[in-house]
PDB file as gemmi writes it, atoms N, CA and C in Angstrom:
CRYST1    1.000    1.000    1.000  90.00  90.00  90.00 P 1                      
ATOM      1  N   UNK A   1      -3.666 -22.822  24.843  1.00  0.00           N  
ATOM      2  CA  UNK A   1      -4.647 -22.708  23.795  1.00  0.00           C  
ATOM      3  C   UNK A   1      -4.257 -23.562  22.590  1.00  0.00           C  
ATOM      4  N   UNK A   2      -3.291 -23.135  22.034  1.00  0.00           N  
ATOM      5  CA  UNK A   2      -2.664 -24.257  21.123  1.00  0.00           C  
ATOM      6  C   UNK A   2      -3.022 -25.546  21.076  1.00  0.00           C  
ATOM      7  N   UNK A   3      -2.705 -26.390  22.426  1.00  0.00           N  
ATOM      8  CA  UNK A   3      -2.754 -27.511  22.892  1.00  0.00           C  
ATOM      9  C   UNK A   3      -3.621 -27.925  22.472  1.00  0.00           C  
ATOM     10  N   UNK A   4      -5.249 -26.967  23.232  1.00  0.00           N  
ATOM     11  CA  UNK A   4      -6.177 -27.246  23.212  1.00  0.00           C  
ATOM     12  C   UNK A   4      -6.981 -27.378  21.464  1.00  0.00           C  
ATOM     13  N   UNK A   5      -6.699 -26.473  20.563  1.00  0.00           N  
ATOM     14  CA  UNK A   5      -6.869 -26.801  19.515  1.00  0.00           C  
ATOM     15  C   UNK A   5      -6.404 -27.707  19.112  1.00  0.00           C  
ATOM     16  N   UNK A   6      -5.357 -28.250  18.817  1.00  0.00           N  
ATOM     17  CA  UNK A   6      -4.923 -29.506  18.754  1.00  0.00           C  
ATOM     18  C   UNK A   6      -5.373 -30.710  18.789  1.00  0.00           C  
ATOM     19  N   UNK A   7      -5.806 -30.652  20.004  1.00  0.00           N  
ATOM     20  CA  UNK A   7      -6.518 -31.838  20.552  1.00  0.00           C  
ATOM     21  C   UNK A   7      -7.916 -32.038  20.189  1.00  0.00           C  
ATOM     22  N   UNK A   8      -8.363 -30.767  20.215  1.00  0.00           N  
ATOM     23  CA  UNK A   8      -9.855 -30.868  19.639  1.00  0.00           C  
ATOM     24  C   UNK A   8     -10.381 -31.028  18.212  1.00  0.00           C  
ATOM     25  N   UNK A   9      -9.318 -30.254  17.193  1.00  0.00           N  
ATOM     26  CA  UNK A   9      -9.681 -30.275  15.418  1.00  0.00           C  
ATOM     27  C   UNK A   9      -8.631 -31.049  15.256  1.00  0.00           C  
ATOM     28  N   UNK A  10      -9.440 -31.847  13.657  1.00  0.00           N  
ATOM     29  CA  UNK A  10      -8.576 -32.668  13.214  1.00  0.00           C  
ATOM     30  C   UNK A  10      -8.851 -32.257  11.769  1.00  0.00           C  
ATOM     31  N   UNK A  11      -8.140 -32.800  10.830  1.00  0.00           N  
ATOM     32  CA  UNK A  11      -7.888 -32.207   9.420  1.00  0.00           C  
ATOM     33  C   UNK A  11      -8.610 -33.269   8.813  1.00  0.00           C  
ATOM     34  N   UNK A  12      -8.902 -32.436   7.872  1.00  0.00           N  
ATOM     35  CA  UNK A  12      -9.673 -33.461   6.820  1.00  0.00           C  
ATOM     36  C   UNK A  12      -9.722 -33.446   5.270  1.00  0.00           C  
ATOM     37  N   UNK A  13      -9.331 -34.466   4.687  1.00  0.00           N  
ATOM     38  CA  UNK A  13      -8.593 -34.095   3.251  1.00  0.00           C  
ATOM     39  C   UNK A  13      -9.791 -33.635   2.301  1.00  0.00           C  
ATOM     40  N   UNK A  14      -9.456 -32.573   1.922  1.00  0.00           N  
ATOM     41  CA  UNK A  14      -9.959 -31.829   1.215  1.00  0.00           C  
ATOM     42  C   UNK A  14     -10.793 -30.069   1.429  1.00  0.00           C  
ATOM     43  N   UNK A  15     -10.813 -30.693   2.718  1.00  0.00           N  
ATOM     44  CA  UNK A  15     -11.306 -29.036   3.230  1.00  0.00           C  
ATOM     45  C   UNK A  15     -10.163 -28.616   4.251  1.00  0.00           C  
ATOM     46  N   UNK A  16      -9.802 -27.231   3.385  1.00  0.00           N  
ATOM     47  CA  UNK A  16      -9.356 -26.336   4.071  1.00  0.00           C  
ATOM     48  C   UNK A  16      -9.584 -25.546   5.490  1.00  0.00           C  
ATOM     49  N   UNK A  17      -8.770 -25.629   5.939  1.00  0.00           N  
ATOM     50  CA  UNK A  17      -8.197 -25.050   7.581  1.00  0.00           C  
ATOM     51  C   UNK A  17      -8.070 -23.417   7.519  1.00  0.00           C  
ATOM     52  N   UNK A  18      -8.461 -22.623   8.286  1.00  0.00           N  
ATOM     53  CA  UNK A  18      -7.581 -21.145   8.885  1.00  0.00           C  
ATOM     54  C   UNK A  18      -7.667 -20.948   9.916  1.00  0.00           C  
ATOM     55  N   UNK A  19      -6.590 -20.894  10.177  1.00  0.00           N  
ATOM     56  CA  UNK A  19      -6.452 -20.234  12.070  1.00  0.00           C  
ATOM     57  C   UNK A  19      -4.435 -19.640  12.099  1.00  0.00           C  
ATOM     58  N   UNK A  20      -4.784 -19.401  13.531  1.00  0.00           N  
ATOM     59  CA  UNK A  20      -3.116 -19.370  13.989  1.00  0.00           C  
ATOM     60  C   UNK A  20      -2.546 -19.860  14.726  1.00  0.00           C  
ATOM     61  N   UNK A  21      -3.141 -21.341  14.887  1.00  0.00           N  
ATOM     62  CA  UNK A  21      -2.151 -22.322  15.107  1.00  0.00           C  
ATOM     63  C   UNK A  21      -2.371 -23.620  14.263  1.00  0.00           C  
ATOM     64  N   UNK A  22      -1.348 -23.977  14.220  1.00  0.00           N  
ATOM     65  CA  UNK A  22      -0.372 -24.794  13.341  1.00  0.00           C  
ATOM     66  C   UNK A  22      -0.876 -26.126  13.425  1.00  0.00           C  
ATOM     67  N   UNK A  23      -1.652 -26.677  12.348  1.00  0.00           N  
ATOM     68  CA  UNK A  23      -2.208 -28.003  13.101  1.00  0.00           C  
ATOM     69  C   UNK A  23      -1.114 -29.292  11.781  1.00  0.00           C  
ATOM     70  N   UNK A  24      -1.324 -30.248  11.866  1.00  0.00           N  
ATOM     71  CA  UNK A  24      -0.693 -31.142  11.382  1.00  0.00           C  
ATOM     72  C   UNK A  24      -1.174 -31.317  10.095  1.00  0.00           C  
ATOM     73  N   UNK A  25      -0.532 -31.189   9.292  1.00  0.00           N  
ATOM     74  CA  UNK A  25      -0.784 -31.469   7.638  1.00  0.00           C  
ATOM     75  C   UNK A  25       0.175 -31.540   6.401  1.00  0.00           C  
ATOM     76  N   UNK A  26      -0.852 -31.541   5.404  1.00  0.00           N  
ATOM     77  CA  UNK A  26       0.522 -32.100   3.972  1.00  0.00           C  
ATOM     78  C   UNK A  26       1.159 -30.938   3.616  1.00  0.00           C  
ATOM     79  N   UNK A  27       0.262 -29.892   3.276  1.00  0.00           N  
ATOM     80  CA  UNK A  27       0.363 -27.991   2.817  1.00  0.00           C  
ATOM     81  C   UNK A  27      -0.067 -26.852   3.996  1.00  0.00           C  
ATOM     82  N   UNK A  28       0.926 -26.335   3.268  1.00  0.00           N  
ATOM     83  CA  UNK A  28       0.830 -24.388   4.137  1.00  0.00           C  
ATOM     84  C   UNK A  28       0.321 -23.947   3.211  1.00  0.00           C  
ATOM     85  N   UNK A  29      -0.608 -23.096   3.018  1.00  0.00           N  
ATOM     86  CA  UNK A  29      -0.942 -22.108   2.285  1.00  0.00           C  
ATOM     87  C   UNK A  29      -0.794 -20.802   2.722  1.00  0.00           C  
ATOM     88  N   UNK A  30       0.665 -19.838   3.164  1.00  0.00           N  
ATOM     89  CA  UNK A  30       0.463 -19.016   4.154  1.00  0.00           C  
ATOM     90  C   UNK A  30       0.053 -17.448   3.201  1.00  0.00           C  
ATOM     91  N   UNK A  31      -0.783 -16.835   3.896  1.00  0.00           N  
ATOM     92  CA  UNK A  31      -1.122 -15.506   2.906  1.00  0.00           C  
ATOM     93  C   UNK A  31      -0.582 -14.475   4.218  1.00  0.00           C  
ATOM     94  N   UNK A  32       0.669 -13.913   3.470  1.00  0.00           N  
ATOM     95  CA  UNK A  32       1.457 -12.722   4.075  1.00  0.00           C  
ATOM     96  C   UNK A  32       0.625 -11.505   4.143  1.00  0.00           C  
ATOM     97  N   UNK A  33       1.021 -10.965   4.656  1.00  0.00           N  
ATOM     98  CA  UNK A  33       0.161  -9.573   4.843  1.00  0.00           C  
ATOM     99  C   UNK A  33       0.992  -8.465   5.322  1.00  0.00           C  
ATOM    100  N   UNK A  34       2.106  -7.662   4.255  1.00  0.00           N  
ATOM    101  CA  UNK A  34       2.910  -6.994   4.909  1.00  0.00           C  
ATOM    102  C   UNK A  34       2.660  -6.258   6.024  1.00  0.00           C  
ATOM    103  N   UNK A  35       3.174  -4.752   6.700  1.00  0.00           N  
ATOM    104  CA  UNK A  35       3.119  -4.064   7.876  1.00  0.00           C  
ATOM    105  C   UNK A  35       2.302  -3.285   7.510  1.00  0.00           C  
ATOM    106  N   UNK A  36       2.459  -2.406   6.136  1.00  0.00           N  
ATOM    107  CA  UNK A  36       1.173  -1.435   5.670  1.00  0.00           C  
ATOM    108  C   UNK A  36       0.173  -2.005   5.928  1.00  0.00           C  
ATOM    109  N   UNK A  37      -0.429  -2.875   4.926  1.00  0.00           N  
ATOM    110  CA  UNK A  37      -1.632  -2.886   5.308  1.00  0.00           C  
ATOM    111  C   UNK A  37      -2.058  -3.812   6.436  1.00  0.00           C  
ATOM    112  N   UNK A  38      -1.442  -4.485   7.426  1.00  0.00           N  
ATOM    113  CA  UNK A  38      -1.855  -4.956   8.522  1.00  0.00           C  
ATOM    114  C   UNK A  38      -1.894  -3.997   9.834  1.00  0.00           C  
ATOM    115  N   UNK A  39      -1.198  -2.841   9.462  1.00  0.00           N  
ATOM    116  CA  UNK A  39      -1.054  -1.427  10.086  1.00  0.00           C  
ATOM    117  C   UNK A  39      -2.844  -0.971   9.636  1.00  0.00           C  
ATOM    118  N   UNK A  40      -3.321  -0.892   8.140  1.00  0.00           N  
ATOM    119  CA  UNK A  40      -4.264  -0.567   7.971  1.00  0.00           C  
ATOM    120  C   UNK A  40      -5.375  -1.542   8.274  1.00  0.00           C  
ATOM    121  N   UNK A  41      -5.397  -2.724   8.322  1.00  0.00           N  
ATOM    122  CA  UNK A  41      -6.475  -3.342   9.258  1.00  0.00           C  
ATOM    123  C   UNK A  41      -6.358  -3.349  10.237  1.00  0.00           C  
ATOM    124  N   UNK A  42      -5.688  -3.757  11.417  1.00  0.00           N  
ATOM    125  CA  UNK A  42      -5.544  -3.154  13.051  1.00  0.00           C  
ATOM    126  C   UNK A  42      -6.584  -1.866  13.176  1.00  0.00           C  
ATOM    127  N   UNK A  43      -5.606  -0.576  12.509  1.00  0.00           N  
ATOM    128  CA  UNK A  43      -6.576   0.125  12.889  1.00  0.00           C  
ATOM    129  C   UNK A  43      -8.048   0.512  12.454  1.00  0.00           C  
ATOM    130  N   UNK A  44      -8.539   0.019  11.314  1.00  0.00           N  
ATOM    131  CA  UNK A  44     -10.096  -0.588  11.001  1.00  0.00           C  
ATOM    132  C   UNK A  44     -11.019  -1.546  12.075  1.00  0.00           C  
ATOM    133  N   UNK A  45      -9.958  -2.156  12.919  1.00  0.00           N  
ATOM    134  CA  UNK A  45     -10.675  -2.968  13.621  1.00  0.00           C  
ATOM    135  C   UNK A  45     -10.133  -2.579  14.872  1.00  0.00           C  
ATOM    136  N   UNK A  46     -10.016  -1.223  15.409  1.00  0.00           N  
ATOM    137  CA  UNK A  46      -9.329  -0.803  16.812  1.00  0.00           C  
ATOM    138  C   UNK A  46      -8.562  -1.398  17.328  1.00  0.00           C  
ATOM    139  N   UNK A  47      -7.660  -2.206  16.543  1.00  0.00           N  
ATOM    140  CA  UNK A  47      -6.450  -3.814  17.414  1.00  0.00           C  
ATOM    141  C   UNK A  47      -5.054  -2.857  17.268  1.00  0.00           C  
ATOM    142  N   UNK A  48      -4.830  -3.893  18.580  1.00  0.00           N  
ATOM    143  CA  UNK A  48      -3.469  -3.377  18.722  1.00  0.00           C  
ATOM    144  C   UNK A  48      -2.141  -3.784  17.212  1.00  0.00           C  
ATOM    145  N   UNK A  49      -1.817  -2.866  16.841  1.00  0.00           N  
ATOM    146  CA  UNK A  49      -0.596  -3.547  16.192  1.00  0.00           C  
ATOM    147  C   UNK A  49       0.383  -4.220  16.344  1.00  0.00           C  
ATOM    148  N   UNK A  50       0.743  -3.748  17.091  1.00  0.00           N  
ATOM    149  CA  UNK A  50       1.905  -5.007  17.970  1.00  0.00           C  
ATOM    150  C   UNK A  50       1.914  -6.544  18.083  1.00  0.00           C  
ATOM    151  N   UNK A  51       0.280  -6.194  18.752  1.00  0.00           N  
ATOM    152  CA  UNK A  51      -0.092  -7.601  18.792  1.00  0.00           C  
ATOM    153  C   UNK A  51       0.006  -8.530  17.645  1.00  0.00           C  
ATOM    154  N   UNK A  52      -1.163  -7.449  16.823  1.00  0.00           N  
ATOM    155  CA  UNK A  52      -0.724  -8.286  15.162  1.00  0.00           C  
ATOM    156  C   UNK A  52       0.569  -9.062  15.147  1.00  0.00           C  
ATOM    157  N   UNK A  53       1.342  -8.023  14.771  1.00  0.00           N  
ATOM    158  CA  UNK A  53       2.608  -8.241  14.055  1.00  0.00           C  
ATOM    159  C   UNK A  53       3.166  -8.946  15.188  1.00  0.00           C  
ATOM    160  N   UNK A  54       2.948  -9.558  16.291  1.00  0.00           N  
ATOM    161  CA  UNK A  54       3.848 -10.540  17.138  1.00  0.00           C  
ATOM    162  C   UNK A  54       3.164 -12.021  16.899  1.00  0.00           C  
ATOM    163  N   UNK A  55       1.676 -11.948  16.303  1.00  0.00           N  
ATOM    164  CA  UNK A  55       1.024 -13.353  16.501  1.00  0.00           C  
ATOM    165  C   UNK A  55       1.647 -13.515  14.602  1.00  0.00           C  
ATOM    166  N   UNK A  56       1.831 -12.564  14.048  1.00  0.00           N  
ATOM    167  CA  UNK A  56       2.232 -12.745  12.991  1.00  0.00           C  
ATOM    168  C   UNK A  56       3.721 -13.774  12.552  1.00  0.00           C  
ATOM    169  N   UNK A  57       4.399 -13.402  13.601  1.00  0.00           N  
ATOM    170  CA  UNK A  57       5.935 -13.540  13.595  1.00  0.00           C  
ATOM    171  C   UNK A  57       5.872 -14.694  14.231  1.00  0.00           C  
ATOM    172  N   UNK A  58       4.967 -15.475  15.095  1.00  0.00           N  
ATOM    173  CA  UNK A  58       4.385 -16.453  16.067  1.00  0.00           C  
ATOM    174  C   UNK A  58       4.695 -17.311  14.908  1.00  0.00           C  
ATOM    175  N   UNK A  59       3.500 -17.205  14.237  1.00  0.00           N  
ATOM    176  CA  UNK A  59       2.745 -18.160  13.048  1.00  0.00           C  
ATOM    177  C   UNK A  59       3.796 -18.532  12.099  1.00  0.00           C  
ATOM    178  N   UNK A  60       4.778 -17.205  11.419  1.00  0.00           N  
ATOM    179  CA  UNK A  60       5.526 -17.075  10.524  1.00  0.00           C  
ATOM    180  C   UNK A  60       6.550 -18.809  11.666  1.00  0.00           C  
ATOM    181  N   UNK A  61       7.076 -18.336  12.210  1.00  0.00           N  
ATOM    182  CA  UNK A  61       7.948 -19.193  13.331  1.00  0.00           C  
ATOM    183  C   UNK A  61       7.575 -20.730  13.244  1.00  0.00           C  
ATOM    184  N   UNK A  62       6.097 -20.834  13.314  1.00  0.00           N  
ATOM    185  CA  UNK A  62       5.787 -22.291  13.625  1.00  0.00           C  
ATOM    186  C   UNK A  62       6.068 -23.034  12.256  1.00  0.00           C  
ATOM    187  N   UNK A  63       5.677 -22.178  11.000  1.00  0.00           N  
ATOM    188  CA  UNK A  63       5.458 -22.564  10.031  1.00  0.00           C  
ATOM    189  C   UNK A  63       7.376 -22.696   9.470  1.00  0.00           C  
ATOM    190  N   UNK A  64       8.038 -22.096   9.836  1.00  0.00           N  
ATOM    191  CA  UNK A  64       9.527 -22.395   9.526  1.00  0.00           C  
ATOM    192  C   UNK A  64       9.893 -23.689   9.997  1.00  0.00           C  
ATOM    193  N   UNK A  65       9.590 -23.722  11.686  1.00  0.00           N  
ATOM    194  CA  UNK A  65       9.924 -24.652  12.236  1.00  0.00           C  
ATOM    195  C   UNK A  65       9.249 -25.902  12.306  1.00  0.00           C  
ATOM    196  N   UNK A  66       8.226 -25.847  11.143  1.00  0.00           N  
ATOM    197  CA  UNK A  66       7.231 -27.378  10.652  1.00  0.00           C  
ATOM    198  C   UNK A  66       8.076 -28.544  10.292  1.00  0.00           C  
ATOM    199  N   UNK A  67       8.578 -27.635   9.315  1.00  0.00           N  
ATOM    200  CA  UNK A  67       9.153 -28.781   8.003  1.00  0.00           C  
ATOM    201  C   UNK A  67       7.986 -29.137   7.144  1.00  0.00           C  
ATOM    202  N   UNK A  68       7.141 -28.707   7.410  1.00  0.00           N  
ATOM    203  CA  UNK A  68       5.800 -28.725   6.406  1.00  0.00           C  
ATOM    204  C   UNK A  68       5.819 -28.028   5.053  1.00  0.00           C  
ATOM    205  N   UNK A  69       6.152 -28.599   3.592  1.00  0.00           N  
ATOM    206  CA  UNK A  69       6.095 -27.443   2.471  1.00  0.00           C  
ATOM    207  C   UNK A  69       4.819 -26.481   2.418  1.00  0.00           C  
ATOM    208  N   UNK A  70       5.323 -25.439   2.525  1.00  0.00           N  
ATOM    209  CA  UNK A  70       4.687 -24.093   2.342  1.00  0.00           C  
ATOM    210  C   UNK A  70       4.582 -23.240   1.139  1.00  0.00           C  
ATOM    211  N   UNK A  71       3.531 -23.203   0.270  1.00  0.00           N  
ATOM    212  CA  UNK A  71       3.020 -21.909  -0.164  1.00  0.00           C  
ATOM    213  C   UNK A  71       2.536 -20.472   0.222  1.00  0.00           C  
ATOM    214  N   UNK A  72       3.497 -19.364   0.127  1.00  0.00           N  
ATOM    215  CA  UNK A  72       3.243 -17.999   0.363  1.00  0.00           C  
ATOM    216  C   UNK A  72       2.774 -17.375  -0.199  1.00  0.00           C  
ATOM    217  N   UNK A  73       1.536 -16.642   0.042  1.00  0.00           N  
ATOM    218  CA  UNK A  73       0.317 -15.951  -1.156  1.00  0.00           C  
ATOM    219  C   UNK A  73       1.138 -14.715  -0.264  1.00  0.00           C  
ATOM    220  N   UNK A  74       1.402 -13.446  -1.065  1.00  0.00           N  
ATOM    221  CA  UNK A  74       1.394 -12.213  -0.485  1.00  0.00           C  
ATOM    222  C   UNK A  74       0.099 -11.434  -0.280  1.00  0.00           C  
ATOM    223  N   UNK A  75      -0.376 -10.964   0.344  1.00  0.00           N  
ATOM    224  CA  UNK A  75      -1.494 -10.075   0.210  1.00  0.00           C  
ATOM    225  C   UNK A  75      -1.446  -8.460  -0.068  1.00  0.00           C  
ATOM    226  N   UNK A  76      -1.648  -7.626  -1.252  1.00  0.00           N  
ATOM    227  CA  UNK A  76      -1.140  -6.765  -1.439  1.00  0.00           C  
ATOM    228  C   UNK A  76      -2.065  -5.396  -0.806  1.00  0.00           C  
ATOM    229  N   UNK A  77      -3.348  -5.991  -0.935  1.00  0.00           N  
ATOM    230  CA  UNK A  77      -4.397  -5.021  -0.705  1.00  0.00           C  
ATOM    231  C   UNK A  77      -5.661  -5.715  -0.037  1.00  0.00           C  
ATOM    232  N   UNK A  78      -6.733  -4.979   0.042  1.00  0.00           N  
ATOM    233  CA  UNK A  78      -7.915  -5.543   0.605  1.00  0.00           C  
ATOM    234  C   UNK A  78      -8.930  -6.023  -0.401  1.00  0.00           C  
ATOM    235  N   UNK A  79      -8.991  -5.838  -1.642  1.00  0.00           N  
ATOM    236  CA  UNK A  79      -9.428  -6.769  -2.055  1.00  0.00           C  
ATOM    237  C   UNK A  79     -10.133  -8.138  -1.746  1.00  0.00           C  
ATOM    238  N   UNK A  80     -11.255  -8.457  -2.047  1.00  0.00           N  
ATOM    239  CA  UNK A  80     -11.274  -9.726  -1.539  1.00  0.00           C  
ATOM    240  C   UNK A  80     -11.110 -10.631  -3.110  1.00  0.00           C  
ATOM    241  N   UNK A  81     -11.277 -10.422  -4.259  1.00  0.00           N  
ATOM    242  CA  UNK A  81     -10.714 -11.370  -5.134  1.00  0.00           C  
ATOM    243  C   UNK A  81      -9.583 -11.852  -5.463  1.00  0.00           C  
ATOM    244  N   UNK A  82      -8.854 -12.413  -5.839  1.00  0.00           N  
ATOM    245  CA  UNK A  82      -7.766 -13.317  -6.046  1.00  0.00           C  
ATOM    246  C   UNK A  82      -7.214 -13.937  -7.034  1.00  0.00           C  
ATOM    247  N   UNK A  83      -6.312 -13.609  -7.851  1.00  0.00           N  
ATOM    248  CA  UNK A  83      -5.931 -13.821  -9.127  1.00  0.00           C  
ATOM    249  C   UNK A  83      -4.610 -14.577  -9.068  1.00  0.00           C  
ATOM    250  N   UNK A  84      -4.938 -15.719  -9.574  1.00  0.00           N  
ATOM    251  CA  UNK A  84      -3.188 -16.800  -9.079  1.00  0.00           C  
ATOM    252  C   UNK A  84      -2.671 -16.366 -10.765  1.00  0.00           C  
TER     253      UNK A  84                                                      
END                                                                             
């Protein structure tokens, strides 16, 4: 699957990307999402947790092993506004 994204999207300067895989670029913008509340969305959306928290640790992984500079937004709550 990876692969296949890859191959198919390409980046484009100025518009922003989200997904969970790792495509080639200048910035990370990664928004963390501790265990609470990714514990509390899982189960809002009947998902497994595990899963979460393994595609989590996936992503966290690729993004170490980029070398790509990264920005980490924490996410504290559900909120959808955003105050830098």
């Amino acid at each position: 699957m990876n692969e296949l994204v890859r191959n198919k999207l390409s980046i484009k300067p100025g518009i922003p990307m989200f997904g969970t895989v790792l495509l080639e670029c200048d910035l990370i913008v990664y928004l963390h999402i501790n265990d609470e509340l990714l514990l509390e969305r899982t189960k809002l959306r009947n998902a497994d947790f595990g899963n979460a928290k393994g595609m989590q640790m996936k992503i966290e992984s690729e993004i170490r092993n980029s070398g790509i500079d990264t920005i980490t937004l924490e996410v504290m709550d559900n909120r959808k506004k955003v105050t830098l």
